[in-house]
C-alpha positions as YAML, in Angstrom:
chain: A
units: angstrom
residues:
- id: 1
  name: UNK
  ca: [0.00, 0.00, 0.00]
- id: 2
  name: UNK
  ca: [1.16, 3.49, -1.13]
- id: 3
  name: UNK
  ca: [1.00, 5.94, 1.55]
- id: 4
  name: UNK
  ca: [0.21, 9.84, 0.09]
- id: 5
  name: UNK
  ca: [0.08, 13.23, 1.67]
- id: 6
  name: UNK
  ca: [-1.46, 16.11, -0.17]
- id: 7
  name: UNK
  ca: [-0.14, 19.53, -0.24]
- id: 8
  name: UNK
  ca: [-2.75, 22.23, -1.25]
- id: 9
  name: UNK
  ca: [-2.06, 25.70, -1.47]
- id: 10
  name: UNK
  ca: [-5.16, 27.05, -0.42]
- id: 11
  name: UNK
  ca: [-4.83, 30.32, -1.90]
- id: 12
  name: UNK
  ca: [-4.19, 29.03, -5.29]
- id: 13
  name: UNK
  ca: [-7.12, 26.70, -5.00]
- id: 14
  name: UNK
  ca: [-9.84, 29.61, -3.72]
- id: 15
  name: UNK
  ca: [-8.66, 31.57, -6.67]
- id: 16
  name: UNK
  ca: [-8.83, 28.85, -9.27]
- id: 17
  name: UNK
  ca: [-12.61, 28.25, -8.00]
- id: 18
  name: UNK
  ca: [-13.34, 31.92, -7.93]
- id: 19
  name: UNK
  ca: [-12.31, 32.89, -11.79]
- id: 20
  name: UNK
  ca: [-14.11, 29.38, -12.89]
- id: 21
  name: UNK
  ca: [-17.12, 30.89, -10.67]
- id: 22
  name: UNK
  ca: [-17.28, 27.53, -8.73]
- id: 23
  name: UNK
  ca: [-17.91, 29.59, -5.46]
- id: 24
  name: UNK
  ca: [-20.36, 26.44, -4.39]
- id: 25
  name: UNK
  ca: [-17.34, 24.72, -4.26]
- id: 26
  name: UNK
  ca: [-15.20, 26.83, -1.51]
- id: 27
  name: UNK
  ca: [-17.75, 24.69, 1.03]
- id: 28
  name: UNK
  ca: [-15.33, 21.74, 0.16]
- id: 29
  name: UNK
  ca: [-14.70, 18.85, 2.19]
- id: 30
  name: UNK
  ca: [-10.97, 18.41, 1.87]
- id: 31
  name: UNK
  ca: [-10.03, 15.28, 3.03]
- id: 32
  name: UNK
  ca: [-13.48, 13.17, 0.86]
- id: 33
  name: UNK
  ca: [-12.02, 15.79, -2.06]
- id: 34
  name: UNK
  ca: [-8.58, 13.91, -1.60]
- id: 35
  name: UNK
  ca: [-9.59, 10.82, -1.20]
- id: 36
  name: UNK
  ca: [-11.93, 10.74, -4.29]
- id: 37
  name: UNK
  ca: [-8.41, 10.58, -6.30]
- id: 38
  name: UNK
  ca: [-6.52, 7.65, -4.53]
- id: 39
  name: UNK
  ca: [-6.59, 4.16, -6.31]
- id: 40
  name: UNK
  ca: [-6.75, 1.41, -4.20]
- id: 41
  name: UNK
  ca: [-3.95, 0.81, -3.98]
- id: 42
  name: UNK
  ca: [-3.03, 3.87, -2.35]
- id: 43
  name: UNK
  ca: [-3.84, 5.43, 1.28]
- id: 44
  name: UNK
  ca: [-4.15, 8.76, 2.71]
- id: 45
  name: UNK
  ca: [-1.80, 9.88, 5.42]
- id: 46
  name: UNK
  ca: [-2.68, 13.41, 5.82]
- id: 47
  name: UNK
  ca: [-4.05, 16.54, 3.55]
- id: 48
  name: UNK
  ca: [-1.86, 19.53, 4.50]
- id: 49
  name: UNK
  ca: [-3.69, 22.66, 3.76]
- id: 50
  name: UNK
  ca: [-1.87, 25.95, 3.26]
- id: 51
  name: UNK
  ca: [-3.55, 29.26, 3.44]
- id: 52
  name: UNK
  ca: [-3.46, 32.46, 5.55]
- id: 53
  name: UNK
  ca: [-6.57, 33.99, 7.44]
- id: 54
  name: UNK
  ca: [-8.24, 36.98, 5.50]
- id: 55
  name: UNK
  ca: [-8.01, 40.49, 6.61]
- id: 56
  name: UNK
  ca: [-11.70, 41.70, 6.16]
- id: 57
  name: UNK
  ca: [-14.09, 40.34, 8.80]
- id: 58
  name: UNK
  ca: [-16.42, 39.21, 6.35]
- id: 59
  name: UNK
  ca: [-14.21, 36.66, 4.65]
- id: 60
  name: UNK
  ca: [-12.13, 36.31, 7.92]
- id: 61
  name: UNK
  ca: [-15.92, 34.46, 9.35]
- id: 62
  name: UNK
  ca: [-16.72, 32.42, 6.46]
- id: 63
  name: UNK
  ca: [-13.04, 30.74, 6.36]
- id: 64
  name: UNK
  ca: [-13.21, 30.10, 9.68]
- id: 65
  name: UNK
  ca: [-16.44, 28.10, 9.21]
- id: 66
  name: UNK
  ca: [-14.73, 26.19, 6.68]
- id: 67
  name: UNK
  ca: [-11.68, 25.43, 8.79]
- id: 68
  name: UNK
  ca: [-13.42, 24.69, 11.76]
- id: 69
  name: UNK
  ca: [-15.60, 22.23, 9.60]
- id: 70
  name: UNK
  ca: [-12.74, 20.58, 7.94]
- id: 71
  name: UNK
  ca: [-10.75, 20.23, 11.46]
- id: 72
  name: UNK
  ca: [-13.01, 17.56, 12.46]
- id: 73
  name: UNK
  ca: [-11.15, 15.17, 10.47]
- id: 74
  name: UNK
  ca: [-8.17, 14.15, 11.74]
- id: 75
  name: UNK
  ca: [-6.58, 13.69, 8.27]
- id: 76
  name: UNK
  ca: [-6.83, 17.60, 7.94]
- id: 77
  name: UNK
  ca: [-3.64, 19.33, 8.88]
- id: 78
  name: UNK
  ca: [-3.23, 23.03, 8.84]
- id: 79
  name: UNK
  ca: [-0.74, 25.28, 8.18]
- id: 80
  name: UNK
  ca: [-1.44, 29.44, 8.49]
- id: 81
  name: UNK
  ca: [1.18, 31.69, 7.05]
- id: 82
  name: UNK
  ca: [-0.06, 35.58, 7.15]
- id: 83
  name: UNK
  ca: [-1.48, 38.82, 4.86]
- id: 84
  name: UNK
  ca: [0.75, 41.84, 4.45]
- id: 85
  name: UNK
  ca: [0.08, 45.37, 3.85]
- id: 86
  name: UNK
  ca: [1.47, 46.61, 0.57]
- id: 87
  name: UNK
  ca: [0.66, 49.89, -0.82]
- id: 88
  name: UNK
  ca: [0.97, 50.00, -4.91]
- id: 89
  name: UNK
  ca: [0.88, 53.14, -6.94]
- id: 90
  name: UNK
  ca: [-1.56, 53.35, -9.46]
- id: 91
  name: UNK
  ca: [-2.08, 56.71, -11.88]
- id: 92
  name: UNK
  ca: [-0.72, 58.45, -8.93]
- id: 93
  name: UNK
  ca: [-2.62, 57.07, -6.01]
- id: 94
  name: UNK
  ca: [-1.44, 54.96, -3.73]
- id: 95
  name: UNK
  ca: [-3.37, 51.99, -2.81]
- id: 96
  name: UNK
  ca: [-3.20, 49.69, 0.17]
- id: 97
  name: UNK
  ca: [-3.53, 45.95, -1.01]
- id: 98
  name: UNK
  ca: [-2.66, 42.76, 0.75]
- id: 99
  name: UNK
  ca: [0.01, 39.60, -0.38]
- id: 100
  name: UNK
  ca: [-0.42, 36.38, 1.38]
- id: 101
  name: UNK
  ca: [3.45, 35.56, 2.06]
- id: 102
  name: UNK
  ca: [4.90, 31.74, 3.59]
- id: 103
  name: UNK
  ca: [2.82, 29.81, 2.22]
- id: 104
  name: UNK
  ca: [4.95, 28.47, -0.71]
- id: 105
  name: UNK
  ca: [7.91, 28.07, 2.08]
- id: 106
  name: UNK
  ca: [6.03, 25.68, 4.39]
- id: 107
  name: UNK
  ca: [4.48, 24.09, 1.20]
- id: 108
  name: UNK
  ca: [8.40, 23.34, 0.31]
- id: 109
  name: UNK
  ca: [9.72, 22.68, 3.65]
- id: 110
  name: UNK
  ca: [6.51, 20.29, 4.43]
- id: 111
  name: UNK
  ca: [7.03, 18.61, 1.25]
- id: 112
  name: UNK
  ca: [10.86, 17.94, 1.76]
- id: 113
  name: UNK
  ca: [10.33, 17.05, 5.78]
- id: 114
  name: UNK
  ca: [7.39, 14.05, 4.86]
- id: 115
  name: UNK
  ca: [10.23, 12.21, 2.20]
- id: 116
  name: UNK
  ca: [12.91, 13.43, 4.53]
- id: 117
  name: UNK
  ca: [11.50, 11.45, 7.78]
- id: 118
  name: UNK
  ca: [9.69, 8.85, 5.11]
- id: 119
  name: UNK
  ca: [6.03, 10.22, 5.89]
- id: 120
  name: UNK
  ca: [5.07, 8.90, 2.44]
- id: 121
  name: UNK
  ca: [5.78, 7.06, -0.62]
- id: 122
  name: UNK
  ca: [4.11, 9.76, -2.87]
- id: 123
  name: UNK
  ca: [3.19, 13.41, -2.93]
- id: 124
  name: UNK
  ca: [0.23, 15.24, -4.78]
- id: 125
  name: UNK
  ca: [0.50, 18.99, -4.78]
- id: 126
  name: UNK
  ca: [-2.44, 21.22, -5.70]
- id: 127
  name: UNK
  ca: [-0.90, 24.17, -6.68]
- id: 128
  name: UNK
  ca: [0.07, 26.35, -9.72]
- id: 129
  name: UNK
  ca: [3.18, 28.48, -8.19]
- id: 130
  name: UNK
  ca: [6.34, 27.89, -9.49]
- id: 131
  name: UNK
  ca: [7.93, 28.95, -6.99]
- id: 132
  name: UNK
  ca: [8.09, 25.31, -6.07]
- id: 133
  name: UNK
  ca: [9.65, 23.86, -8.30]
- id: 134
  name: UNK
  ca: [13.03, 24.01, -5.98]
- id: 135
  name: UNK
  ca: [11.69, 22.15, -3.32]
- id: 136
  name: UNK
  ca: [10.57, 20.01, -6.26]
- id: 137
  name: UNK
  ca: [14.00, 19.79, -7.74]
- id: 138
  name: UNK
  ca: [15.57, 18.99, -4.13]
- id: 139
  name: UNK
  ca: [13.44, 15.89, -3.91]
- id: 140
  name: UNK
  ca: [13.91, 14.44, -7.39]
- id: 141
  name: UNK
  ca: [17.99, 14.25, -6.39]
- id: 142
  name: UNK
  ca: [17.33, 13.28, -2.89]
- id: 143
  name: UNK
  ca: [14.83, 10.46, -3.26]
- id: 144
  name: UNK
  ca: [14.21, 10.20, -7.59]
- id: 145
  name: UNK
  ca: [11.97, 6.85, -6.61]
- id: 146
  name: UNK
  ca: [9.42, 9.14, -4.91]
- id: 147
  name: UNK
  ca: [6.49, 10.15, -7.27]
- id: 148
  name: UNK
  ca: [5.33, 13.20, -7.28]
- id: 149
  name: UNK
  ca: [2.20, 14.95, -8.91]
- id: 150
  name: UNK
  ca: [0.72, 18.06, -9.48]
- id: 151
  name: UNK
  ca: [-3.21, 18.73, -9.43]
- id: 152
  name: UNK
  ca: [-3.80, 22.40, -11.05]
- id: 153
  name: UNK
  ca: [-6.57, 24.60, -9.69]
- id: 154
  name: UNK
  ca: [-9.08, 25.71, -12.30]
- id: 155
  name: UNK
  ca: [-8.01, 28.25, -14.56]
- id: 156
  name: UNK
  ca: [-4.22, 27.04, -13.09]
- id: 157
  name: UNK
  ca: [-1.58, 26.45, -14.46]
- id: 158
  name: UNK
  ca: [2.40, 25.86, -14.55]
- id: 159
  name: UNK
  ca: [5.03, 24.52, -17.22]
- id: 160
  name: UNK
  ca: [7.88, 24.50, -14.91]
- id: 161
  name: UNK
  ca: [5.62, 22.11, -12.54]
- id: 162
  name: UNK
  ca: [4.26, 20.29, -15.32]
- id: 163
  name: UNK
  ca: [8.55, 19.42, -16.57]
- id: 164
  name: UNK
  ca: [8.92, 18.49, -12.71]
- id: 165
  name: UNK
  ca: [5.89, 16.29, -11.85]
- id: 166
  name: UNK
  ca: [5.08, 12.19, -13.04]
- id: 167
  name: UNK
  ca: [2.17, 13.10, -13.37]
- id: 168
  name: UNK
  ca: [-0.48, 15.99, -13.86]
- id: 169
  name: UNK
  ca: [-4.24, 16.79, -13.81]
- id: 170
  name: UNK
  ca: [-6.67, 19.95, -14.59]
- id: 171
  name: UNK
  ca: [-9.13, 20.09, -12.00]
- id: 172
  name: UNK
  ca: [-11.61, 21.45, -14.12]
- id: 173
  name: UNK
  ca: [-11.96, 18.51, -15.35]
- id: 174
  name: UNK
  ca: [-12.81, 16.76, -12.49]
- id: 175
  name: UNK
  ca: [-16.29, 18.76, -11.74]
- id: 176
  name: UNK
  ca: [-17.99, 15.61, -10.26]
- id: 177
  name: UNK
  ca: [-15.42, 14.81, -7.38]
- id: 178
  name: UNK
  ca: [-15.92, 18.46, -6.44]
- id: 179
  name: UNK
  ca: [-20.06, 18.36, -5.91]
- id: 180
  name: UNK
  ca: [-19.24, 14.68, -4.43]
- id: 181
  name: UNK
  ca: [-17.34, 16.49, -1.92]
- id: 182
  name: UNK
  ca: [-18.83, 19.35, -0.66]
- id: 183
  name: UNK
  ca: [-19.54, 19.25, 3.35]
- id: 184
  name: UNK
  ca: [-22.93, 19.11, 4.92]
- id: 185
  name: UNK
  ca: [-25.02, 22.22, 5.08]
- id: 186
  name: UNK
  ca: [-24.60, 22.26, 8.74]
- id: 187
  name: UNK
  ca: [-22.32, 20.70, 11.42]
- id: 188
  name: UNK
  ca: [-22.92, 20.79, 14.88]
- id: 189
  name: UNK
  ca: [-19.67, 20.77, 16.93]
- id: 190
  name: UNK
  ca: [-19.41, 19.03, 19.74]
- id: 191
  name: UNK
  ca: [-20.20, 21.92, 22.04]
- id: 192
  name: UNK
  ca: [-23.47, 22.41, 20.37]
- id: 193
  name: UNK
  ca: [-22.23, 25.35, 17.70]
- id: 194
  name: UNK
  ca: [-23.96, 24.83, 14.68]
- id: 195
  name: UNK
  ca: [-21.73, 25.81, 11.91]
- id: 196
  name: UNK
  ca: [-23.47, 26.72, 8.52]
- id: 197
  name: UNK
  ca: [-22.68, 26.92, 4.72]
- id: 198
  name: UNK
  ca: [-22.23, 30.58, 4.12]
- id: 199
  name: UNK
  ca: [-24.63, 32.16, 1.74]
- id: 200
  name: UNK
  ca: [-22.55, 33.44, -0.87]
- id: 201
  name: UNK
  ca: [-20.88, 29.86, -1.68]
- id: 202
  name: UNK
  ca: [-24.07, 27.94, -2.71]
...
């Protein structure tokens, strides 16, 4: 039996869904979403999800629903990196805008620890950024056995991590395991909390 770990940058993901307009899908059940891709002779270890907590309250409420829902499985593991303030000049002005930053540095380091401490016997990245291709690179020479593949978000996509991976697939393509995997309209926690599907992802 293959053991697998997933590695999905969140980010990427939520942006994929939102140019597709797939916003029903942001209500996702990671770990059924992950598992809806194994063969059988493969079995999950963990789903490492990388994202960073939004600045406006609005957003900052609905992704903790989704968090909190997907932290009930034990398979779930996250990982929060952070928003920072940038201010860009545009025709003169100066706006203030936000850039996620670490998440493509504990996507690598993640990704090189699991082989590293032999976590897994293959890795499946859902990302588009190039940016890790190094880490991709690093593992190729340290452990070339180890497979590696690269699920691109909707409207995703990367040639450098398309040279890198065994093996590739569009998401897009794949609409069925998304509405196969989309969490309950409501979860009660175990302290009673009922948590809900937000309104503005059905």
């Amino acid at each position: 039996m293959k053991r697998i770990n997933f590695y999905i940058d969140g980010y990427n993901l939520y942006r994929g869904l939102r140019d597709k307009k797939w916003e029903r899908f942001y209500w996702l059940d990671m770990v059924k979403f992950c598992l809806a891709f194994l063969r059988t002779n493969q079995e999950l270890v963990e789903v490492n999800y990388f994202s960073a907590i939004p600045i406006a309250q609005g957003k900052q409420e609905r992704f903790d629903r989704f968090l909190s829902a997907n932290r009930l499985n034990p398979k779930f593991s996250l990982h929060l990196g952070k928003f920072l303030e940038k201010a860009l000049t545009v025709r003169g002005e100066i706006i203030k805008t936000y850039e996620e930053k670490q998440t493509d540095v504990h996507i690598a380091v993640k990704m090189i620890r699991d082989v590293v401490l032999d976590k897994c016997d293959g890795s499946i990245l859902i990302s588009a950024d190039s940016d890790l291709t190094p880490a991709i690179d690093f593992l190729r020479e340290y452990k070339p056995e180890h497979k590696i593949f690269v699920y691109f978000p909707p409207k995703r996509f990367s040639y450098d991590l398309k040279q890198r991976a065994d093996a590739i697939l569009h998401l897009q393509n794949y609409i069925h395991q998304f509405e196969n995997s989309l969490l309950p309209e409501q979860i009660t926690l175990s302290n009673g909390y009922v948590l809900t599907r937000p309104v503005t992802w059905k």
